[in-house]
Each structure stands twice: as structure tokens, then as C-alpha cells.
C-alpha positions in Angstrom: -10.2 6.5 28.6 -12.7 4.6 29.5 -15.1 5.2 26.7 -12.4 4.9 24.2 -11.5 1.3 25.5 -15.1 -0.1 25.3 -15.8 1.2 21.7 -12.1 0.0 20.7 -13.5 -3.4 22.1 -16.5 -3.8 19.7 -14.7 -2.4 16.8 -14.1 -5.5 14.4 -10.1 -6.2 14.1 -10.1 -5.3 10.5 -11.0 -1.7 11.7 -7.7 -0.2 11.5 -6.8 3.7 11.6 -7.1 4.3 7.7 -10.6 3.1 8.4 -10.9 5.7 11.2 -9.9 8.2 8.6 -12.7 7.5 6.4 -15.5 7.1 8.2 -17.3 10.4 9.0 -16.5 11.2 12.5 -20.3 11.8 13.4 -20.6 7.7 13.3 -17.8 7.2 15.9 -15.3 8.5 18.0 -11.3 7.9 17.7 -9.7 5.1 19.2 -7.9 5.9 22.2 -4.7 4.1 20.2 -5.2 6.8 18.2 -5.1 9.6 20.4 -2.4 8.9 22.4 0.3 8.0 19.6 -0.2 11.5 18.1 -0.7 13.0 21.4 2.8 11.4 22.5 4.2 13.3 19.9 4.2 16.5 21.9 6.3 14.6 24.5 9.2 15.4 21.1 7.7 19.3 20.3 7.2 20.5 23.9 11.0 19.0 24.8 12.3 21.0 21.5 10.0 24.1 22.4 10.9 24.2 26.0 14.3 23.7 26.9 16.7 25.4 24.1 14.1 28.5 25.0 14.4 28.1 28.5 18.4 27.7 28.5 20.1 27.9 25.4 20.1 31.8 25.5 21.7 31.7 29.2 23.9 29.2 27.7 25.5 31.4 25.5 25.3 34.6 28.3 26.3 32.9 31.3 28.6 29.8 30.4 29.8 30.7 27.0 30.8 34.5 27.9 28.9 35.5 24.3 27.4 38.7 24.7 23.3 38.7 25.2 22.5 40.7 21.7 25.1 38.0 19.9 22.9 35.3 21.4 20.1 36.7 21.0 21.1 37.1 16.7 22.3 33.3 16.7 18.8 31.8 17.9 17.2 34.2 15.8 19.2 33.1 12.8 18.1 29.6 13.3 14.6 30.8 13.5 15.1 32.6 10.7 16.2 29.5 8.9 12.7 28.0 10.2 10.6 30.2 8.3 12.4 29.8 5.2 11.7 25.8 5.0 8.8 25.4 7.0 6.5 26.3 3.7 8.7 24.1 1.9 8.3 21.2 3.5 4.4 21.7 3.8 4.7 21.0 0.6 6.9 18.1 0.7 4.9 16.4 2.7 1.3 17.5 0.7 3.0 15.5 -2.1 4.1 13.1 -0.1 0.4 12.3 1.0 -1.4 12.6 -2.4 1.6 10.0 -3.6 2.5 7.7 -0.9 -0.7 8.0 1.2 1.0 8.9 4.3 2.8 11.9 5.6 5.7 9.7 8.1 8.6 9.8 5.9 10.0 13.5 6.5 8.7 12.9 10.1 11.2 10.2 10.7 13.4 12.2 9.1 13.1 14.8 11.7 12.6 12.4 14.7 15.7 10.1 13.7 18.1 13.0 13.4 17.3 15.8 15.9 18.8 13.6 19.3 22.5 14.1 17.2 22.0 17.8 16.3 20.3 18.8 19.8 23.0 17.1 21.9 25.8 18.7 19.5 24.2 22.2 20.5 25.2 22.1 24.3 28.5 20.7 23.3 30.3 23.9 22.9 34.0 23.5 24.8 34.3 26.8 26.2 38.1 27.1 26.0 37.0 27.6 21.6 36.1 31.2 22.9 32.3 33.4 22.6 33.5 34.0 18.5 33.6 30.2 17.7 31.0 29.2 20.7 28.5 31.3 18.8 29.6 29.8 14.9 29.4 26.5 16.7 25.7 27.0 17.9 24.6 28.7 14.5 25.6 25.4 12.7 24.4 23.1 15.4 20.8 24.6 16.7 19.8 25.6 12.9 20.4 21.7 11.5 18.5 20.8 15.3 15.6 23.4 14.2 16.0 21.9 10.5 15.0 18.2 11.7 12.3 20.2 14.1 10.5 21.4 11.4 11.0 18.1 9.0 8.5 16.3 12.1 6.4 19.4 13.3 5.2 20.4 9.9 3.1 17.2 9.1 2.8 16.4 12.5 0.6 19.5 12.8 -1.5 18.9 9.1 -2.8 15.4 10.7 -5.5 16.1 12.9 -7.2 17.6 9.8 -6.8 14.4 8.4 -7.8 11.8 11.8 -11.3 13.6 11.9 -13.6 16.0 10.4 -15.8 16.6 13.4 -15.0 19.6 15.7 -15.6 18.1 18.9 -13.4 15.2 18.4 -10.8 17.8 17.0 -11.3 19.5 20.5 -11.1 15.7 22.3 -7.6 14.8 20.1 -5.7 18.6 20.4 -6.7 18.2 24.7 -4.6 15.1 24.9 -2.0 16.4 22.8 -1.9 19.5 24.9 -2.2 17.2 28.2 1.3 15.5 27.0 2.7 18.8 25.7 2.3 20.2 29.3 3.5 17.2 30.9 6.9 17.6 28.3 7.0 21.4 29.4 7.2 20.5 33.0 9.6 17.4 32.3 11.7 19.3 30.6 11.6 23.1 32.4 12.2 21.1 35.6 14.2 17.8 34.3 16.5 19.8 32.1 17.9 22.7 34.7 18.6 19.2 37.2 20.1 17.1 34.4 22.4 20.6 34.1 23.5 20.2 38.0 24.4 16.3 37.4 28.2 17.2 37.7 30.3 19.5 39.3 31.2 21.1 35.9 28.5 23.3 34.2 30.4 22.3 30.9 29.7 18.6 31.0 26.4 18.8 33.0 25.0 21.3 29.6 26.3 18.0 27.8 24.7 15.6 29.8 21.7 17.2 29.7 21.9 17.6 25.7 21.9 14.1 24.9 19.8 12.4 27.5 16.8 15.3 26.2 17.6 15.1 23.1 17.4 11.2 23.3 13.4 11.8 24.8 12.5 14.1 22.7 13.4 11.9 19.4 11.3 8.5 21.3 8.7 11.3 21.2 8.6 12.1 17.9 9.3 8.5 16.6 6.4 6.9 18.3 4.1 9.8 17.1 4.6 8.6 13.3 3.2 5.3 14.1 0.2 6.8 14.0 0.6 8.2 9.7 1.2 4.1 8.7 -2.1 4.1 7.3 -3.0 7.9 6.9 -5.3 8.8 4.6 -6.8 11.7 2.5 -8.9 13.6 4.4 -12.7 13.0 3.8 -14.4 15.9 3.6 -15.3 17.2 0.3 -16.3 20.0 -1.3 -19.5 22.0 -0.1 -22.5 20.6 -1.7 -24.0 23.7 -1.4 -21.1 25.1 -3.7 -22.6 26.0 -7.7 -20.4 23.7 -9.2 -18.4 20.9 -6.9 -14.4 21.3 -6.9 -12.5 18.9 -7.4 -9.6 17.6 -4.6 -6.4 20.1 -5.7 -4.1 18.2 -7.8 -0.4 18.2 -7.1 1.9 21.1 -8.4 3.8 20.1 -11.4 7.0 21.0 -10.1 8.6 21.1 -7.0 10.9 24.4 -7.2 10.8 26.7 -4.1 8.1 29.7 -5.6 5.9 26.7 -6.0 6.3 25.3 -2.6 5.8 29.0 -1.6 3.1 30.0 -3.3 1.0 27.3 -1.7 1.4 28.6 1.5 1.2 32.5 0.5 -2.2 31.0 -1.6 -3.6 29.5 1.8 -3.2 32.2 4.3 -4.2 34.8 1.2 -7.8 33.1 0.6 -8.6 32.1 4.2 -9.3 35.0 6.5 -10.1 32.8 9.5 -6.5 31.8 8.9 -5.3 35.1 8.8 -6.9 36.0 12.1 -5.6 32.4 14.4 -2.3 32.7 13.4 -1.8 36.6 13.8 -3.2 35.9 17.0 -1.4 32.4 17.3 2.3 34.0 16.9 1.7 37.2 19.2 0.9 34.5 22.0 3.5 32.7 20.9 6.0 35.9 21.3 4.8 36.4 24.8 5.4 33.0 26.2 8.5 32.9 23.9 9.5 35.8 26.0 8.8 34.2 29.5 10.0 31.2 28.5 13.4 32.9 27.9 13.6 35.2 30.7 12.4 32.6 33.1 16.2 31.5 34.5 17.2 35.3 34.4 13.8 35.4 37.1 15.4 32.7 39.0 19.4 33.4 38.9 18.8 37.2 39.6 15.4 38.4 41.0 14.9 34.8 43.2 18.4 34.2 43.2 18.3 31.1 43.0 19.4 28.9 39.7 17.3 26.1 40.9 14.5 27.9 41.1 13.5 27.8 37.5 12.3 24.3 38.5 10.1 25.7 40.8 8.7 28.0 38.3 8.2 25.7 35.9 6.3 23.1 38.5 3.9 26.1 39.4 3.7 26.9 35.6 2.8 23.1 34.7 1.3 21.2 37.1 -1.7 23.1 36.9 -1.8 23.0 33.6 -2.2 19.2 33.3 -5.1 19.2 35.3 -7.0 22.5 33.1 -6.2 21.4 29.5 -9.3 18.8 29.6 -11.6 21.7 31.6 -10.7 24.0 28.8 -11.7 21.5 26.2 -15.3 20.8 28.2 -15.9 24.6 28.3 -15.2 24.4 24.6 -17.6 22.3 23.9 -20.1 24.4 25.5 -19.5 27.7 24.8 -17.0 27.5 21.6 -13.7 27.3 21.0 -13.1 30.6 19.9 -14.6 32.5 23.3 -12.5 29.8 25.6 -9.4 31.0 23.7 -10.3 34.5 24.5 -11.2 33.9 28.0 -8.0 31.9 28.6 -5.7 34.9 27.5 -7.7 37.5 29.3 -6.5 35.2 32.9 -3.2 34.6 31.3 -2.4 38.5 30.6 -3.5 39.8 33.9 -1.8 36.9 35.7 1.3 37.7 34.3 0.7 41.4 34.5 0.6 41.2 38.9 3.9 39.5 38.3 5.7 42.7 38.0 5.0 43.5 41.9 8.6 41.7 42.2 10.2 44.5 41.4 9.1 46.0 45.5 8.3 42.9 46.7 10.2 39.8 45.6 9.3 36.2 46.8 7.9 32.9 46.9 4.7 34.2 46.2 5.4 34.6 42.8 4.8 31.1 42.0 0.8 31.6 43.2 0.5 34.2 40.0 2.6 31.8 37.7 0.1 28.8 38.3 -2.3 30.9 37.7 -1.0 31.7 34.2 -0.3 27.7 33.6 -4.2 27.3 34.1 -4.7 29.9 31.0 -1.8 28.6 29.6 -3.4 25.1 28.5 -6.1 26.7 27.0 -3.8 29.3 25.0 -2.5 26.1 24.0 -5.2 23.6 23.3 -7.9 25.7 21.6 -5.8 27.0 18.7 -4.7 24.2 17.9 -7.6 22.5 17.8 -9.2 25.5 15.9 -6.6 25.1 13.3 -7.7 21.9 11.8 -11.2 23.5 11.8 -9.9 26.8 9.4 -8.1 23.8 7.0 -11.7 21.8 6.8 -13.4 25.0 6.1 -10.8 26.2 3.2 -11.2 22.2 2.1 -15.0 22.8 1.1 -14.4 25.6 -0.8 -11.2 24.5 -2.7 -10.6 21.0 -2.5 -8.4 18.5 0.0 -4.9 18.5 -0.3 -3.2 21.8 1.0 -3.3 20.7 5.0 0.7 20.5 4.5 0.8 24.3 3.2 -1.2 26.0 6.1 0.7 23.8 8.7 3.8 25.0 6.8 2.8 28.6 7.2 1.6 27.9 11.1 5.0 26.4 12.4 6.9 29.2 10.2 4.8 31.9 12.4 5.0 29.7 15.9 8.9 29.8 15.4 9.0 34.0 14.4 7.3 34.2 18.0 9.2 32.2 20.1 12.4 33.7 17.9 11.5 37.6 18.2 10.5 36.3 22.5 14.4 35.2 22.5 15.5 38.3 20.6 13.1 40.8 22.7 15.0 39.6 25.4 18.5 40.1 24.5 17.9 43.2 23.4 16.2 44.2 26.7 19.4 42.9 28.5 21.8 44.4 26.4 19.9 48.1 26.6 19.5 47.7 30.6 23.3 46.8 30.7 23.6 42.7 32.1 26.9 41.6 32.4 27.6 38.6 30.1 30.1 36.0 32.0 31.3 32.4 31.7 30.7 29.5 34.3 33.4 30.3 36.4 33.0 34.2 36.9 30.9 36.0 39.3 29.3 39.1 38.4 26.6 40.8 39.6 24.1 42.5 37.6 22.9 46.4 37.4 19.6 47.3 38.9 18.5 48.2 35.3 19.5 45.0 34.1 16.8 43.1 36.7 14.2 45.7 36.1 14.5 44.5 32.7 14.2 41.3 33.4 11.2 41.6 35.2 9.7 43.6 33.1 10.4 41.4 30.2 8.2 38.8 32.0 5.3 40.5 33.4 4.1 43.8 31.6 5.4 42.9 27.8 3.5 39.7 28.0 0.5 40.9 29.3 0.3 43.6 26.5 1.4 41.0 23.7 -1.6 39.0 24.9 -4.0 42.0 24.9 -3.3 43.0 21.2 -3.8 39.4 20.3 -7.4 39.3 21.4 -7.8 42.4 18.9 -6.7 39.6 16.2 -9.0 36.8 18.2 -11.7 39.1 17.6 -11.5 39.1 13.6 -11.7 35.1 13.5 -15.1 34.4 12.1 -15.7 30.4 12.1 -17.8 28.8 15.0 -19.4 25.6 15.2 -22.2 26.1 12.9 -20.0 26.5 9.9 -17.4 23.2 11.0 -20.8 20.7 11.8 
């Protein structure tokens, strides 16, 4: 940081982030103020992504008494609901760029109102009984996933926006990714402990709800400091291009085939787009699916409920330290190739996991870290790809359309972490586990833990190899961003 401090220092004070914004990135780097109030941002998404995956589902199984195929329904619902908006309000917040010059106001939106919703989720008195416990969650974790995707889906279209150049792309998405893992170990390991504050499971799910909920929205409403000044993003269209085109102009109407057809028109046209976020939402499916099965590891193969913080500490702390290696490895040897080497580590860490069928033990943890090292590259090297697929589409068809393909991203990133929930429930309910609330004992079939293991080792492992088939088909490097 540094760096960032000493050219922040002989920056004139009338130098301000819309300035950033317009000043081709090959004359300077970004602030450091700049990197850090969208990095903190992931402090909001990796809360949201990482403890309604990590719980919610054994919410419902083991506190609520619903049944694990029910459960696994309701959070796909919500999910469900995700993909319908999430193109929608890419196009909101196009339009609200091209006429306001910022994209903050459906990000405050999200961040203002997702604390109420989230806390309301784990709030479910479980006297109401599985029937209305489940109706209760539908309503509350859909309007939670609603104000989600009101923040994510700009949030994502800005680093398009804050830089052109693909090495500062790389520098920004590493910091965000450094924060999102320090969010997915705060929350993995914070949220289980918030649970045990009290005696009763009821109110400690409670507890927990609001005070996490409560972070993530700080998160999220810090991050839209950093839109204030946003503005359109540079880059042009190629020079080299017969006849120039001009910046897309806003639809004329705003009905929902409009908003739609922006995002079916982006991830039509752009094949490099095509092949990230096929690869994007496969990944997503398999970590969806560990994230999920993760307490089921530690309740029933480790048996212990606290040891879901321990996984999550083996999972994370590594990863803090790895997200900035992956982005220097990046920058020598391309984004794309990184990515692929960080699932290959990922897939046959995971893979070695399934040993705890014969053998289970501590020594799980050593294969786990090993997958959070991969995991901050499977993180931070899409995502900084992404902004690199919208700059290319840009030259060839104007600025403007950042807000559809983040639209289409967040719709895919919430399938896969959906169908990861869902993959699981139905994996439970076919191997027979025993649904219960918090004050039964039960204890599970040997099918029912194979399952679970299985769930989290060998299914990841061959999500992640078909995804490198997808990786494979991505065509941009360096060259064609610089």
C-alpha cells in the first residue's frame, strides 16, 4: 500500500475519483482510497454468499424439522427469484449511469435494506411448525436475495468502469478477493459461534441473524462511496473498426423484454463471455456444494458442530495470504492459465478429501487449506477477467451495457450456488438423513454420511474438471485487452 500512498501524495487535491475514471489507466495507477472502498464491499457479498449457504439449509433440516428436499426447494426458489431480476436490474442501473452518472442508488437500496430481511430469515419461531417455517423463509430469504442483487449487480459492472488497463483490473479484483476471503472466514467461523451465544439454538440463529446481517449492510454501504463520482467508462470504440460506433444509447422503454434482451444480446455476441461464465457458474456449483455440506462434514463425519469453524479457518486463512500470489502469477503468465492452474489444485484437493469415508480425522483440514489456496485464485482471476470480456465487447459496440453482462453474471453465480444447495438436499434425501428439530437427537444412516462426503469431495472435483473444458473455449489474453 505503499506505492499507492506515495502517488496518492503527489496527486493535486482536485484529482478526485471521476478524474481516475477518465484518465487512461496506462498514465497512473488507482488510488489506494479507491481500492479499498470497493474492495470493502466484499466484506457485504462474501457475508451474504457465505453464511445463509453455510447454515441456512441446516437451519431448516436440523432446527426447523423441515424435510432436506423442502429446504433444498425453498433456497432454490429464492434463487430462482435471483435470476429473474438480476438482468433487470442490470438494466436499471445501465440507465441509471448514462442519466445520473453514477450507479449508487439501487446499491443503497440493497445495502440499506438487506440487515432487516437477513435477520428476519433466522427468525423462524419453531413452535409455527416445518409448513409455515418454510413459507416464513421463502418470503424472508427471497426479499434478503432481492436487496442482494439490488447492490451486487452494479457493484460487479464498476471495475469496468474504475480502469481500462488489465493489470490494474488484476491489482483492484486481488483486494477485493483479499476482503472477500477475510468475510468468508469471518463469517464461516464468526457466524457458527454467534449461533452458540445462548443456550437456546432458537435465539442464538437470531442473534446471529441480526448482528451479520448488521456487517454485511456497513459492507455494502461503505462500498457505494466509492460510485459518488462514477463515470462512463473511457474506452471507446476500436480505431481499427471500419466505421467508429457510437456509445449505445439508452433503450426507449423500460419494460422487462427490454431489460432482457440486453442481457440475452450481451452473452449472444460475446463468446469470451459465454466461455467465463459457463465456467464461472460450474465453479460456482461446486463450492456452492461444499459450502452447503460443510456443517453436515462437521455435525456427522467429524462430529463435531463446532468444527465447521475449523474448516472454514483451514479453508481461509490460507487464502488471504494466496489471493495477491495468484494476481503476481497473473501478471506473468495470464490470467486465463492461473485460473486453470488454480482449479486443477482445487479439484484434486478436494478429490483426496473423500479418504474420510475409511479414515476420518483432523487431517482433513491439511487437504481443505489446500483447496483455500486454489480457492482465491478460482476467485480473483474471473473476476478480474470479467471486466476484461465487457472492455473488449465495449470496442466493438459501444460503452454502456456493463450493467447487462453484470446482470447476466450474478444471475448465473446465484443458479450455482442455488443448484450446490439443491444438489445437496437431494443427495440427503436419496441416502435417507433424518431431518430433526433442535431439541431431538437422531442419528443418521451410513448412506446418509457417504452422501455427505461424497457431496464434498468427488462431485466437486468433477464439477471443476468439466469447467476447465469451458476455461479452455475463452479466447481473450492480454494482447487483445492492452
Amino acid at each position: 500500500m505503499s506505492n499507492d500512498a506515495h502517488g496518492a501524495a503527489n496527486d493535486t487535491p482536485a484529482r478526485d475519483t471521476e478524474s481516475v475514471l477518465q484518465t487512461p489507466a496506462t498514465t497512473r495507477r488507482l488510488p489506494g482510497s479507491t481500492i479499498w472502498r470497493y474492495a470493502i464491499g466484499s466484506l457485504g457479498t462474501g457475508g451474504f454468499a457465505t453464511l445463509p449457504g453455510l447454515v441456512l439449509t441446516y437451519y431448516m433440516t436440523d432446527s426447523l424439522g423441515i424435510a432436506a428436499l423442502v429446504a433444498g426447494l425453498v433456497i432454490a426458489g429464492a434463487k430462482v427469484w435471483d435470476v429473474v431480476i438480476d438482468p433487470i436490474i442490470g438494466a436499471m442501473t445501465d440507465r441509471d449511469l448514462i442519466h445520473n452518472g453514477t450507479r449508487r442508488r439501487l446499491m443503497l437500496v440493497g445495502a440499506l435494506s438487506l440487515p432487516v430481511f437477513f435477520a428476519l430469515t433466522f427468525a423462524v419461531p419453531p413452535s409455527l411448525g416445518p409448513v409455515i417455517g418454510a413459507i416464513w423463509i421463502v418470503i424472508a430469504f427471497t426479499a434478503t436475495a432481492t436487496a442482494f442483487s439490488l447492490f451486487q449487480v452494479p457493484y460487479i459492472a464498476l471495475p469496468a468502469e474504475l480502469t481500462p488497463d488489465y493489470n490494474e483490473r488484476t491489482r483492484l479484483l486481488t483486494w477485493r478477493v483479499v476482503v472477500l476471503t477475510f468475510a468468508i472466514l469471518l463469517f464461516g467461523a464468526g457466524g457458527p459461534a454467534l449461533r452458540r451465544t445462548t443456550d437456546d439454538p432458537v435465539t442464538g440463529y437470531l442473534v446471529m441473524g441480526i448482528i451479520a446481517g448488521l456487517v454485511i449492510g456497513v459492507g455494502m454501504l461503505l462500498a457505494t462511496t466509492v460510485t459518488r463520482r462514477a463515470a462512463r467508462s473511457s474506452i471507446q470504440p476500436s480505431s481499427s473498426a471500419s466505421t467508429p460506433i457510437a456509445p449505445t444509447a439508452p433503450p426507449p422503454r423500460t419494460s422487462i423484454r427490454v431489460h432482457y434482451a440486453a442481457g440475452i444480446a450481451a452473452l449472444r455476441r460475446s463468446g469470451a463471455f459465454r466461455a467465463l461464465l459457463a465456467t464461472f457458474v460450474l465453479q460456482a456449483l461446486a463450492t456452492g456444494l461444499m459450502l452447503a455440506g460443510a456443517q453436515y462434514v462437521a455435525t456427522w463425519v467429524l462430529h463435531s458442530e463446532a468444527a465447521v469453524e475449523l474448516l472454514f479457518v483451514a479453508l481461509i486463512a490460507p487464502a488471504l495470504f494466496a489471493a495477491p500470489v495468484w494476481g503476481a502469477i497473473a501478471r506473468r503468465i495470464g490470467k486465463e492459465r492461473s485460473f486453470a492452474i488454480s482449479s486443477v489444485v482445487f479439484a484434486i484437493a478436494a478429490l483426496t478429501i473423500v479418504l474420510a469415508l475409511w479414515v476420518p480425522g483432523e487431517w482433513v483440514y491439511a487437504p481443505v487449506a489446500v483447496s483455500g489456496i486454489a480457492y482465491a485464485g478460482m476467485q480473483s482471476l474471473p473476476m478480474a477477467m470479467l471486466p476484461d470480456v465487457i472492455s473488449a465487447d465495449e470496442r466493438a459496440y459501444g460503452a454502456g451495457q456493463a450493467g447487462a453482462f453484470s446482470g447476466v453474471w450474478t444471475a448465473g453465480e446465484t443458479v450455482g450456488f442455488a443448484l450446490g444447495a439443491t444438489t445437496l438436499s437431494i443427495t440427503l434425501t436419496a441416502t435417507g438423513y433424518i431431518s430433526s428439530t433442535a431439541s431431538e437427537l437422531v442419528i443418521q444412516p451410513d448412506a446418509a454420511v457417504t452422501g455427505i462426503v461424497v457431496s464434498f469431495s468427488v462431485v466437486p472435483a468433477i464439477l471443476i474438471a468439466i469447467s476447465l473444458i469451458t476455461l479452455a473455449k475463452y479466447p481473450l489474453r492480454r494482447a487483445d485487452i492492452d
